[in-house]
C-alpha positions as CSV (number, residue, x, y, z in Angstrom):
1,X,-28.2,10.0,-7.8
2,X,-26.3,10.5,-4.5
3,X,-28.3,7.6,-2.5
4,X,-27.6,5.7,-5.6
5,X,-23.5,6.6,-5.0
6,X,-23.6,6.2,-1.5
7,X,-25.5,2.6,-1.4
8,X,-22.6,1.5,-3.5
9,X,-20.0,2.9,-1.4
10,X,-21.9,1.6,1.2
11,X,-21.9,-2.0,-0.2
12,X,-18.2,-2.0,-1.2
13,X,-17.0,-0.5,1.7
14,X,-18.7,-2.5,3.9
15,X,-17.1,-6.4,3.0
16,X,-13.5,-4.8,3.8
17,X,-14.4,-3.3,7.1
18,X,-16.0,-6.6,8.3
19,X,-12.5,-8.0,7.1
20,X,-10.2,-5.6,8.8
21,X,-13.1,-5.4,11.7
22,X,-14.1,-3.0,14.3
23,X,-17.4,-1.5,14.9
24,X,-16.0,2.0,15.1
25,X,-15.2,1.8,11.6
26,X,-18.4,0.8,10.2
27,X,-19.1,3.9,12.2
28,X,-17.2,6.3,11.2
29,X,-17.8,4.7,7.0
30,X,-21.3,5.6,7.7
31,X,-21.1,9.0,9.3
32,X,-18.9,9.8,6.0
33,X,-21.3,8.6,3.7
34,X,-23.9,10.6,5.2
35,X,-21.6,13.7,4.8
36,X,-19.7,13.9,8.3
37,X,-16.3,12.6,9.1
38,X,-13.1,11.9,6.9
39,X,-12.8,11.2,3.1
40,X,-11.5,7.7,3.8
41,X,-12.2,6.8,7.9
42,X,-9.6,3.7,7.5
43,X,-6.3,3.4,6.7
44,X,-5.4,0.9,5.0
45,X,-2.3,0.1,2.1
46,X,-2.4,-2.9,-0.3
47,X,1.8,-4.8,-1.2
48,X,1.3,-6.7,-4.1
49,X,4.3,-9.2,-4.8
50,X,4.4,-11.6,-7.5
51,X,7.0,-14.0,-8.7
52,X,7.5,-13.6,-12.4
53,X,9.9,-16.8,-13.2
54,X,10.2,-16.2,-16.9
55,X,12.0,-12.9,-16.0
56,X,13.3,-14.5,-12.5
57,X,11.8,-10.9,-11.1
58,X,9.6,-9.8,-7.9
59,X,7.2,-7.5,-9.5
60,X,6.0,-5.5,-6.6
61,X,3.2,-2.4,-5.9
62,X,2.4,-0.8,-3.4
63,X,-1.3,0.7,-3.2
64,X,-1.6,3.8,-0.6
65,X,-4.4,6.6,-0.6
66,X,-3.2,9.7,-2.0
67,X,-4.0,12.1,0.4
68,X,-2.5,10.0,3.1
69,X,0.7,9.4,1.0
70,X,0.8,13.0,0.3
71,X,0.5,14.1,3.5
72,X,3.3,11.6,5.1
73,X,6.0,12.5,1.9
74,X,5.2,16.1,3.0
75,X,6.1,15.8,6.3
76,X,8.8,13.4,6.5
77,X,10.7,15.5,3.8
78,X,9.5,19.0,5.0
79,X,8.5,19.6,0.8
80,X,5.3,20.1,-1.4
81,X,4.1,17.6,-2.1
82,X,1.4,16.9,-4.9
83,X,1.9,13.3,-6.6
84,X,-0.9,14.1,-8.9
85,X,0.1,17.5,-10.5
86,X,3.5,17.3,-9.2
87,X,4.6,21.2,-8.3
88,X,6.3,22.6,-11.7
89,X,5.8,19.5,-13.9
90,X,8.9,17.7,-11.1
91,X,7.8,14.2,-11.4
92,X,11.2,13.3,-11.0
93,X,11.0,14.6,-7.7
94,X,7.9,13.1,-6.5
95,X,9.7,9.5,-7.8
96,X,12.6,10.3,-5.6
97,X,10.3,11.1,-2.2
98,X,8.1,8.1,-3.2
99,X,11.1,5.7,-3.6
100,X,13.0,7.1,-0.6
101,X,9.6,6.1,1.6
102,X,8.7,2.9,0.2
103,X,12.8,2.1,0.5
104,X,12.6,2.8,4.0
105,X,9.2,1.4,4.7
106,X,9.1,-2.0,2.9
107,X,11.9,-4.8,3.1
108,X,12.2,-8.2,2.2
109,X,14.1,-11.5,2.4
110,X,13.8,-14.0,0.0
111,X,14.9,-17.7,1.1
112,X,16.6,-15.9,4.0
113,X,19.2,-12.9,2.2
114,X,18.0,-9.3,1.9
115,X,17.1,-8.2,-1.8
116,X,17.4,-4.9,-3.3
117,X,14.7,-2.9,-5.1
118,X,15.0,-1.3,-8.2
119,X,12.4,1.7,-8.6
120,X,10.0,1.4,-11.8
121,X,7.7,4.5,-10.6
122,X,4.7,5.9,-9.7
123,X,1.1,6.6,-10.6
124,X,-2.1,8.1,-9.6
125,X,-5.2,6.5,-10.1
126,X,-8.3,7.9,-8.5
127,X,-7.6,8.0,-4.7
128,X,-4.7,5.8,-4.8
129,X,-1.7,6.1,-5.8
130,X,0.6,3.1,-6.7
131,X,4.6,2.9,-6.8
132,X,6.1,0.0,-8.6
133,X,9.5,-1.8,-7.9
134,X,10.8,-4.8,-8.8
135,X,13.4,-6.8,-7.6
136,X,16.0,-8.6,-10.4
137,X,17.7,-11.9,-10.3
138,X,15.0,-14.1,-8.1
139,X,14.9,-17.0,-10.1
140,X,13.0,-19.2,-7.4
141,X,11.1,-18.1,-3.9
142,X,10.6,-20.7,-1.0
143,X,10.1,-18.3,1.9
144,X,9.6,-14.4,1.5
145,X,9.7,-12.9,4.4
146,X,8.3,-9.2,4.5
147,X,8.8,-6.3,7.1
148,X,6.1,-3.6,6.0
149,X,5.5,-0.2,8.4
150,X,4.1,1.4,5.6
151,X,2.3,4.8,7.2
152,X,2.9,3.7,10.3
153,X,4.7,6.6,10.9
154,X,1.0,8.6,10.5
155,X,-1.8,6.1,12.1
156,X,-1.5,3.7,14.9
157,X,-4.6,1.8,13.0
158,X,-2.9,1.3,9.7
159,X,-3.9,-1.9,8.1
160,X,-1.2,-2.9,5.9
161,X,-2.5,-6.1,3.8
162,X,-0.3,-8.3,1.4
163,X,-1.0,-10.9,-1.5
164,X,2.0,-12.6,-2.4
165,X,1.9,-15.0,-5.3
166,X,4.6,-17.7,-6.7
167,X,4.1,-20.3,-9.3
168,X,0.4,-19.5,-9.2
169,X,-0.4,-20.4,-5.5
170,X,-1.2,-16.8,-3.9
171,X,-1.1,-16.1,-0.4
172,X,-2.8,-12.7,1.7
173,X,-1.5,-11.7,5.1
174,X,-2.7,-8.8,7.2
175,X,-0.8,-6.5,9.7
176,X,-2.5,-4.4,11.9
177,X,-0.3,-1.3,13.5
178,X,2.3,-2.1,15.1
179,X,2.6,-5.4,13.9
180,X,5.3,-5.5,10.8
181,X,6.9,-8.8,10.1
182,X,5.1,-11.3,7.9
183,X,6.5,-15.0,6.0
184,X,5.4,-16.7,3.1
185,X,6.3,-20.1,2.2
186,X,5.9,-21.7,-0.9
């Protein structure tokens, strides 16, 4: 059963290294599948934007690892921090860390002015955990322009990738550490 978990980690592990690159990682991936090394040994966050033009919205999420996410809240904010049992039932506190980093981590511009997020929440799923904004009042996007340092403040090799989709034409940009500013035209 294990070499039958660990060839599949192995096989969809391995297509996103290649991507992001480096032989150190492919490494490190297989030093931790044979039981040595981190949980995770990259660090990577997924931005998901998409245009909704029926509700003239940005529906954004952001996609972190947990323990990372965890870890950087913690510290930043000097609190426990524990986004999947939050400390005595306090979701509402874990929403207010997560929205005060993703606030300060992720900005946009669309068709040149700054926009303003509204926080929809949180969730845990496996080892990721996802926050959700959205951003009102966008009926149309030309140009989205994206400054993302996204745990940046805990690796210098952070990957942050983004897929941005309007009117059905998607688009994917990667940023590698310290490399923050990305554009999208549509």
């Amino acid at each position: 059963m294990a070499a039958s978990v660990n060839k599949w980690l192995c096989f969809s592990v391995f297509p996103m290294l290649l991507w992001i690159g480096g032989k150190n990682e492919l490494q490190e991936a297989k030093s931790s599948l044979q039981g040595g090394g981190r949980v995770h040994p990259f660090h990577v966050s997924v931005v998901e934007i998409e245009h909704n033009a029926g509700d003239k919205t940005l529906e954004i999420s952001c996609k972190i690892f947990t323990d990372d996410f965890e870890s950087i809240l913690a510290k930043n904010y000097n609190t426990r921090v524990d986004l999947t049992n939050p400390p005595n039932n306090n979701k509402p506190a874990m929403d207010s860390l997560v929205k005060k980093y993703i606030n300060s981590h992720l900005v946009l511009r669309n068709n040149g002015k700054p926009v303003s997020f509204e926080y929809i929440g949180y969730e845990v799923e496996k080892e990721a955990a996802y926050g959700y904004i959205q951003v009102d009042n966008i009926s149309s996007v030309s140009k989205l322009d994206i400054n993302n340092s996204i745990l940046y403040d805990k690796f210098d090799d952070q990957v942050n990738i983004m897929h941005v989709k309007v009117n059905g034409d998607r688009k994917s940009y990667k940023l590698s550490y310290p490399e923050k500013e990305a554009s999208f035209s549509f």
